[in-house]
NUPAMAR-229078 format. One record per residue (C-alpha): x, y, z; residue number from 1; residue in three letters. Coordinates in steps of 0.5 Angstrom, whole numbers. Each point is the difference from the previous one (the first is absolute). Example, Ala and Ser with C-alpha at 12.3 -4.5 7.8 and 13.67 -1.06 7.14 Angstrom:
2
<r c1="25" c2="-9" c3="16" i="1" aa="ALA"/>
<r c1="2" c2="7" c3="-2" i="2" aa="SER"/>
This chain:
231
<r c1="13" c2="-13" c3="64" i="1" aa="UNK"/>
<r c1="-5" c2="5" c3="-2" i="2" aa="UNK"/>
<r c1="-2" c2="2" c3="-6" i="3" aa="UNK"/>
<r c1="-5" c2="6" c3="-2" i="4" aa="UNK"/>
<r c1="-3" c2="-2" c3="-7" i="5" aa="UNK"/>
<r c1="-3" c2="7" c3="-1" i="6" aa="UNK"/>
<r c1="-6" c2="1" c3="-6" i="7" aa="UNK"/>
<r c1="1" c2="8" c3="-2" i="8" aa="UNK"/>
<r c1="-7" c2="0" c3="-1" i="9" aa="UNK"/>
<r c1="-6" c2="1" c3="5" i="10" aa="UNK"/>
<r c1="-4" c2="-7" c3="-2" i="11" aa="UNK"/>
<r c1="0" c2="-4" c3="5" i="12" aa="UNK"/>
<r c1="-3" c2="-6" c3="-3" i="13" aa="UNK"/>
<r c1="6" c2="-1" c3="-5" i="14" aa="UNK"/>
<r c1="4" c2="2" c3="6" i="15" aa="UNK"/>
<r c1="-2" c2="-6" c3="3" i="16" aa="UNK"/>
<r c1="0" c2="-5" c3="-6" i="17" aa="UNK"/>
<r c1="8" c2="2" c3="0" i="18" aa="UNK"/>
<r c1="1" c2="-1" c3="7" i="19" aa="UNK"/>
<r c1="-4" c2="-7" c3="-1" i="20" aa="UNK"/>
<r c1="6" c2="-1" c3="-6" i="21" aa="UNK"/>
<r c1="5" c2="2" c3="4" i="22" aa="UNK"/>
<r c1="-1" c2="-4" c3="6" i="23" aa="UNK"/>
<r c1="-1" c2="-6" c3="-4" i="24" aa="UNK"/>
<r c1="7" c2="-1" c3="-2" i="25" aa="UNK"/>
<r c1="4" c2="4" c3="5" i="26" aa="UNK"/>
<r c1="4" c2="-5" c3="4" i="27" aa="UNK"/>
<r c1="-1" c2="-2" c3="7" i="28" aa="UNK"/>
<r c1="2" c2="5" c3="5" i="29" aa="UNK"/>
<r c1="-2" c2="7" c3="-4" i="30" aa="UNK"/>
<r c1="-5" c2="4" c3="2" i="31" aa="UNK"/>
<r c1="-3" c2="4" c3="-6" i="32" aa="UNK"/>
<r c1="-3" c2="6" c3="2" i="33" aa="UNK"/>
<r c1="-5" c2="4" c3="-6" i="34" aa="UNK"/>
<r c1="-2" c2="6" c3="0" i="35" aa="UNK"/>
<r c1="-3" c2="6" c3="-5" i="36" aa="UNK"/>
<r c1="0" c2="7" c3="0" i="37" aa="UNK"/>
<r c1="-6" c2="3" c3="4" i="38" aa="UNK"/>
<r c1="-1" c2="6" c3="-6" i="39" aa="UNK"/>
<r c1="3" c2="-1" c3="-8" i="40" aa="UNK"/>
<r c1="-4" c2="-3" c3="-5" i="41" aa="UNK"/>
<r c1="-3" c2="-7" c3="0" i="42" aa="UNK"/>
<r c1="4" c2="-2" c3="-5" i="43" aa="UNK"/>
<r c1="7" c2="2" c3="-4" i="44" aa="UNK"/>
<r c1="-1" c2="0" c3="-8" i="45" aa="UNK"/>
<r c1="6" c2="5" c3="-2" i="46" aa="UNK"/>
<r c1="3" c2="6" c3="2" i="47" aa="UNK"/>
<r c1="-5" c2="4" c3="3" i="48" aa="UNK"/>
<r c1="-3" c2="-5" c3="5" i="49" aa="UNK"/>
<r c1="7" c2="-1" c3="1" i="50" aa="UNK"/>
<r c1="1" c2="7" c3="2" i="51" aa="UNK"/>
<r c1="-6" c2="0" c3="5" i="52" aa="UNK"/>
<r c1="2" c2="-6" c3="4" i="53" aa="UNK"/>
<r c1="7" c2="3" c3="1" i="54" aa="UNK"/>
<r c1="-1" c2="2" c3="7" i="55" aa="UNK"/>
<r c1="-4" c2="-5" c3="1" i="56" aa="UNK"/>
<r c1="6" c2="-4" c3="-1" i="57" aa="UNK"/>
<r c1="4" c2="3" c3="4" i="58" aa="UNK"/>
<r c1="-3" c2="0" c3="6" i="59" aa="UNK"/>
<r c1="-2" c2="-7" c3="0" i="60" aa="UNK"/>
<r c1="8" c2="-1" c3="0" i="61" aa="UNK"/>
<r c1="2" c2="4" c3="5" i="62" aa="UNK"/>
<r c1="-6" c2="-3" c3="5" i="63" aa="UNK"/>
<r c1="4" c2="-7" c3="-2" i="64" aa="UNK"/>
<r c1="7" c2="3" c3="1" i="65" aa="UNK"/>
<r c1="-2" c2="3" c3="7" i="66" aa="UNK"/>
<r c1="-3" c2="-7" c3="1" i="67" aa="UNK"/>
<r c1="6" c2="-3" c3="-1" i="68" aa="UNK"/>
<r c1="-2" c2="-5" c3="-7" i="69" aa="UNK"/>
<r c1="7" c2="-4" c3="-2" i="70" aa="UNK"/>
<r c1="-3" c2="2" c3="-8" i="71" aa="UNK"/>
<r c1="-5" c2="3" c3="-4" i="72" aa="UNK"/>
<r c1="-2" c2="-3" c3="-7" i="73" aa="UNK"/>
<r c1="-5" c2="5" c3="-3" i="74" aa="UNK"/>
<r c1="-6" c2="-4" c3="-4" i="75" aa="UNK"/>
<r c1="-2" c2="5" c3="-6" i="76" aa="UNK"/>
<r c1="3" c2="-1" c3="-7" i="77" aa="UNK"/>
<r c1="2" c2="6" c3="-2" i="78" aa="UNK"/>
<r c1="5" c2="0" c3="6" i="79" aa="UNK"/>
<r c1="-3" c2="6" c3="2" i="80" aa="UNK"/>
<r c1="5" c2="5" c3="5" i="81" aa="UNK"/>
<r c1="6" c2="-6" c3="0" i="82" aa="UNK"/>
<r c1="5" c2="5" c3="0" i="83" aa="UNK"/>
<r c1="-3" c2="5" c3="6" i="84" aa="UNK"/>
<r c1="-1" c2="-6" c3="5" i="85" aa="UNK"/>
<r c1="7" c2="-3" c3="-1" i="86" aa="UNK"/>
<r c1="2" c2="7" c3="2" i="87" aa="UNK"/>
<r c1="-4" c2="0" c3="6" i="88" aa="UNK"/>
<r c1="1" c2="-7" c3="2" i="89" aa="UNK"/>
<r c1="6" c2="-4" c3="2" i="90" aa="UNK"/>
<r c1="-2" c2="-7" c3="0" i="91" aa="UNK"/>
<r c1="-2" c2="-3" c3="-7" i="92" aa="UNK"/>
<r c1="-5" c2="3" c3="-5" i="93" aa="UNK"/>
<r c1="-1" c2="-5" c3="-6" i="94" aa="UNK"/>
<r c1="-7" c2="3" c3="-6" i="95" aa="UNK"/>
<r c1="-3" c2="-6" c3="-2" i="96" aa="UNK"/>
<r c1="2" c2="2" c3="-8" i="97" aa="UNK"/>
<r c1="7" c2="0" c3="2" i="98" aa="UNK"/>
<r c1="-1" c2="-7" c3="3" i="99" aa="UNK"/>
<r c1="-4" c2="-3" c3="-5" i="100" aa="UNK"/>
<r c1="4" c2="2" c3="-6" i="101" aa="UNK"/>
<r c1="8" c2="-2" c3="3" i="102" aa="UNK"/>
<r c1="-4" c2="-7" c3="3" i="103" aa="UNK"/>
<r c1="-3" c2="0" c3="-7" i="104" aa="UNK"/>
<r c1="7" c2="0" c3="-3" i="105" aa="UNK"/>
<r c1="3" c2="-6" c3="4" i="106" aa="UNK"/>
<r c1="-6" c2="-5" c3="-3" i="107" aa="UNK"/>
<r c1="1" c2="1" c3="-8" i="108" aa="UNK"/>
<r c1="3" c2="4" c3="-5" i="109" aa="UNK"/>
<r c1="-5" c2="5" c3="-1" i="110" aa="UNK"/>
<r c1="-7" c2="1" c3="3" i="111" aa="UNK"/>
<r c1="-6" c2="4" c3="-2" i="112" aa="UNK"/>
<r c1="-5" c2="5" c3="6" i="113" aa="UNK"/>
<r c1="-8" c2="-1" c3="-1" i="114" aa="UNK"/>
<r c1="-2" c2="6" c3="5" i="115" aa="UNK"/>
<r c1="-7" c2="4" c3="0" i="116" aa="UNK"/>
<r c1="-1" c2="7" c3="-4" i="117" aa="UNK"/>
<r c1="4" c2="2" c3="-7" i="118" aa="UNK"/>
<r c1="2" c2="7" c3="5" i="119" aa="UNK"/>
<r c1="5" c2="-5" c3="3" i="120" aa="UNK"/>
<r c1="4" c2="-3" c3="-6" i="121" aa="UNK"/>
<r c1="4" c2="6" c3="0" i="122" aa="UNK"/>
<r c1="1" c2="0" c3="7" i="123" aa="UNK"/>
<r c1="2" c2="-7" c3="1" i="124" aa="UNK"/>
<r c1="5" c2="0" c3="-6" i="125" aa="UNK"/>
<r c1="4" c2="6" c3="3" i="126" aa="UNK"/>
<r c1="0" c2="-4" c3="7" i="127" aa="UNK"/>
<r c1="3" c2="-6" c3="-5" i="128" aa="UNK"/>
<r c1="5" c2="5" c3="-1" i="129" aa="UNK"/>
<r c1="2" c2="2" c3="5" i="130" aa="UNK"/>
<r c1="1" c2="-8" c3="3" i="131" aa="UNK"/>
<r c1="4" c2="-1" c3="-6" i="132" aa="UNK"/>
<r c1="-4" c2="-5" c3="-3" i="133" aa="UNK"/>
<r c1="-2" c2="3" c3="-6" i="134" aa="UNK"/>
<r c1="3" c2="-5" c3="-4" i="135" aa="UNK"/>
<r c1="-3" c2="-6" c3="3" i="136" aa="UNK"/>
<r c1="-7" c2="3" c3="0" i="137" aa="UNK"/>
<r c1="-4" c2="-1" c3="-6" i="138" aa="UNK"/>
<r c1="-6" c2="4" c3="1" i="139" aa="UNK"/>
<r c1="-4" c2="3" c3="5" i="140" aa="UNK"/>
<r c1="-9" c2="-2" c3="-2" i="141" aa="UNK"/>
<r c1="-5" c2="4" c3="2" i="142" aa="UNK"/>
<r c1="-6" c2="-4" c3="2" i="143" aa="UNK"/>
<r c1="-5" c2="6" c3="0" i="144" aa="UNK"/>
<r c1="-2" c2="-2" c3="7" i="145" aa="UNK"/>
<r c1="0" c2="5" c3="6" i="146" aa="UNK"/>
<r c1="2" c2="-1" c3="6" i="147" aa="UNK"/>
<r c1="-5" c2="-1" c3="4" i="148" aa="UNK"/>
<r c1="-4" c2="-4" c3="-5" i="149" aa="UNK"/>
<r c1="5" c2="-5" c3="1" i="150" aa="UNK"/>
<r c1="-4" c2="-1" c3="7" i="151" aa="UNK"/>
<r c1="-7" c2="0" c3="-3" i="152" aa="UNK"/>
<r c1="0" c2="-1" c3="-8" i="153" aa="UNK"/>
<r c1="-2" c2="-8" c3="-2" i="154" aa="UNK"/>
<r c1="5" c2="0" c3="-5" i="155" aa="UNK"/>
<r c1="6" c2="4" c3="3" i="156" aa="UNK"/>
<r c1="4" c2="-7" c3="1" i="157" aa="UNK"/>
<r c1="-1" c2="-2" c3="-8" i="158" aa="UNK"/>
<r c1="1" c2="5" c3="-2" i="159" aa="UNK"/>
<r c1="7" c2="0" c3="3" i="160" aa="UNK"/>
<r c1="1" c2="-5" c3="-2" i="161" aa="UNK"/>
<r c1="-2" c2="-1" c3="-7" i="162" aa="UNK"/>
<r c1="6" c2="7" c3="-1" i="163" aa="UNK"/>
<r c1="5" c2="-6" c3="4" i="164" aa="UNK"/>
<r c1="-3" c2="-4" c3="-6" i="165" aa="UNK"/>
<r c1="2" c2="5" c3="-5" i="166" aa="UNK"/>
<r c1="7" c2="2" c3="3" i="167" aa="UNK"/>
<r c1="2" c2="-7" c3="-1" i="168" aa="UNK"/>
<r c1="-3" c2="-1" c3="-6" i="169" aa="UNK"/>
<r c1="2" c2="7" c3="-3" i="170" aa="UNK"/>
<r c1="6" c2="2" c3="5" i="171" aa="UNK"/>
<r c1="4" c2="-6" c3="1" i="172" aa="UNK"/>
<r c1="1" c2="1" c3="7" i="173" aa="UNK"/>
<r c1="1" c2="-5" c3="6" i="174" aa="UNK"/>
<r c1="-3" c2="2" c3="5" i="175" aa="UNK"/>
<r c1="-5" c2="6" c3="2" i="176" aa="UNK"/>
<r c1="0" c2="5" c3="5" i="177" aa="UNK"/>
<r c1="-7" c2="2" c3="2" i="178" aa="UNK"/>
<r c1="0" c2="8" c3="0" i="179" aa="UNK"/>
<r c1="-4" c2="2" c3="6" i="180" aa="UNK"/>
<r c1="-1" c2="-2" c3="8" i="181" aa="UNK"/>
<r c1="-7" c2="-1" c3="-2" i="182" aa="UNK"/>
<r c1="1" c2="-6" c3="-3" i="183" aa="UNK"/>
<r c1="4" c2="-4" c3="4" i="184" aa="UNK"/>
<r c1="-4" c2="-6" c3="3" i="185" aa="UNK"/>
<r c1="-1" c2="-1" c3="-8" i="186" aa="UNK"/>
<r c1="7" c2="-2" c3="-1" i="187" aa="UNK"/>
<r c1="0" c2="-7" c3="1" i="188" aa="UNK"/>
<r c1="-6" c2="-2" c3="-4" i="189" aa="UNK"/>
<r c1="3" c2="4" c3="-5" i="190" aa="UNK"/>
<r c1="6" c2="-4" c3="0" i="191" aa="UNK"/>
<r c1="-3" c2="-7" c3="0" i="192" aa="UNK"/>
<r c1="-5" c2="3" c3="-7" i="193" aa="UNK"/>
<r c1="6" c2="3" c3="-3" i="194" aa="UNK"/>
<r c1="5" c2="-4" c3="1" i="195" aa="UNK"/>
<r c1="4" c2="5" c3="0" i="196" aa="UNK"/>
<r c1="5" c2="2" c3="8" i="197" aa="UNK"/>
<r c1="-5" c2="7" c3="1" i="198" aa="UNK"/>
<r c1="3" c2="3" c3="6" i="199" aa="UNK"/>
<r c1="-5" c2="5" c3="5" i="200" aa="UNK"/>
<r c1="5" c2="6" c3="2" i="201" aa="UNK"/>
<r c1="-3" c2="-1" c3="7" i="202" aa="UNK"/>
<r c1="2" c2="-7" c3="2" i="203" aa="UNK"/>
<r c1="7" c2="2" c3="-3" i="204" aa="UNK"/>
<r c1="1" c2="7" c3="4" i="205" aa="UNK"/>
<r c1="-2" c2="-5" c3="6" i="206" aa="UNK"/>
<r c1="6" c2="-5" c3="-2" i="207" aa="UNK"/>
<r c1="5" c2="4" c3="-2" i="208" aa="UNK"/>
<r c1="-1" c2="5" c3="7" i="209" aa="UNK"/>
<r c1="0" c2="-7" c3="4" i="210" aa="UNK"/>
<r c1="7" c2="0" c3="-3" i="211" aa="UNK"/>
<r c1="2" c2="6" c3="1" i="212" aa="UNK"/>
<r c1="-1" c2="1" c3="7" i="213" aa="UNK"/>
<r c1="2" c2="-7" c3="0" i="214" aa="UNK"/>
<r c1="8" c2="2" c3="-2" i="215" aa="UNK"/>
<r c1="-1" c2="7" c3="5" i="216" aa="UNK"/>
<r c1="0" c2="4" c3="-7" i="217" aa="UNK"/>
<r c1="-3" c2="7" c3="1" i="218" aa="UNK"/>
<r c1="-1" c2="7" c3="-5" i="219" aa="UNK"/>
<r c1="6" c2="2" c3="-1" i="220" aa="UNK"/>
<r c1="1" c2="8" c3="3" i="221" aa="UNK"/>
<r c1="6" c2="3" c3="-3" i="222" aa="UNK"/>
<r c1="-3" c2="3" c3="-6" i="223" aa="UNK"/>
<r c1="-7" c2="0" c3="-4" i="224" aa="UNK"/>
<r c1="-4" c2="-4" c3="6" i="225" aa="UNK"/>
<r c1="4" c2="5" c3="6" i="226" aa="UNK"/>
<r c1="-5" c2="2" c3="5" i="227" aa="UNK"/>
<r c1="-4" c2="7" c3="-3" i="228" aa="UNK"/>
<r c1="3" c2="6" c3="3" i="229" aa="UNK"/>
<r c1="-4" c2="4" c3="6" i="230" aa="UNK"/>
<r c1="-4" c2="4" c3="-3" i="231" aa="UNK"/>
C-alpha cells in the first residue's frame, strides 16, 4: 500500500516534520511517500497562496498517479485544490481538514480548531460547513502564529496551547483539531497538557485512507469527480 502525503507548499523542512508523523503511525506494510511542489508559495495562508500552489498541486498528483499510489492525502488545512485532484485521480483523495473534522465528531459532542493566522478563521469555518460539522464546532481560534513560525518561534507550542486552554475554558468543547500540517508533531504533547483528545489532521488523513484503500474504495467517477474532458 502507497500513500502520498503531498505538503502543497515548497518547504521542504515542514515536509519532512509530515512525513516523520505520517510514518510514526501508519501501519506495517504502508509506504508513505512525501513530496512538495518544486514552484508555489512556502507557505499556504489564505486564498491567495492557495492560488499560487495550484498548479504545483497538481502536477505533483498526476506524477503520483502516473506512478501508480493507492491514495493521495493532502497535508495543508485549507484542503487546497481537494475538489480539482479528485477529478484527476481515481484512487482516494482525503484533505487534512475534511479528515480532522469528521474524526473530530466521533470523539465528542463538539469541538473547537486552534489553527495559525486570523486570515484562516474564515476559511476554515466555511470548510466546517461544507463537512457538515457546523453544528458540532464551537469555534475556530487564531493563535496569531504564521505558518513557518510554527518551525522556529520558542513559544509557538504554548501558545497553542494556551488557545487549547481557552477553548476548553471558554468554548466548551471536547476535543481540539489542530488547524495547520505544521503542527502536527505538537499533537500528542498538546493532548497529555490539555487533557482534551487534540486531533492533528495528518495522522488521521493517513488512517482513514488505510481504511479506504483497505475496503477497495475509490473516487467516485459518475459526477462531480468525472475524469476532466481533453481539453
Amino acid at each position: 500500500m502507497k500513500i502520498l502525503v503531498l505538503n502543497p507548499n515548497t518547504t521542504g523542512s515542514m515536509t519532512a516534520k509530515i512525513a516523520e508523523c505520517a510514518r510514526d503511525f501508519a501501519s506495517d506494510g504502508v509506504e508513505i511517500i512525501a513530496r512538495n511542489p518544486s514552484c508555489g508559495p512556502v507557505s499556504i495562508e489564505g486564498y491567495f497562496d492557495q492560488a499560487r500552489a495550484a498548479a504545483g498541486i497538481i502536477d505533483e498528483v498526476r506524477r503520483a498517479i502516473d506512478e501508480g499510489v493507492d491514495g493521495i492525502v493532502l497535508a495543508c488545512f485549507d484542503d487546497p485544490s481537494l475538489d480539482a485532484c479528485r477529478a484527476m485521480a481515481t484512487c482516494p483523495v482525503i484533505g487534512i481538514c475534511e479528515a480532522a473534522v469528521h474524526t473530530a465528531t466521533m470523539l465528542g459532542t463538539s469541538f473547537s480548531v486552534v489553527t495559525t493566522l486570523p486570515r484562516s478563521v474564515p476559511i476554515i469555518q466555511d470548510l466546517v460547513l461544507k463537512y457538515g460539522a457546523e453544528r458540532r464546532c464551537r469555534r475556530v481560534r487564531a493563535s496569531g502564529i504564521p505558518v513557518l513560525d510554527l518551525e522556529t518561534s520558542a513559544d509557538a507550542r504554548q501558545r497553542i496551547l494556551d488557545q487549547i486552554l481557552s477553548a476548553k475554558r471558554e468554548d466548551g468543547c471536547e476535543s481540539i483539531v489542530l488547524g495547520c500540517a505544521g503542527m502536527a508533531d505538537l499533537a500528542r504533547w498538546l493532548g497529555e497538557e490539555s487533557g482534551l483528545p487534540v486531533i492533528d489532521g495528518v495522522v488521521a488523513g493517513v488512517k482513514i485512507m488505510e481504511a479506504l484503500i483497505g475496503t477497495g474504495l475509490k473516487t467516485s467517477k459518475v459526477g462531480a469527480y468525472a475524469a476532466p474532458r481533453p481539453k
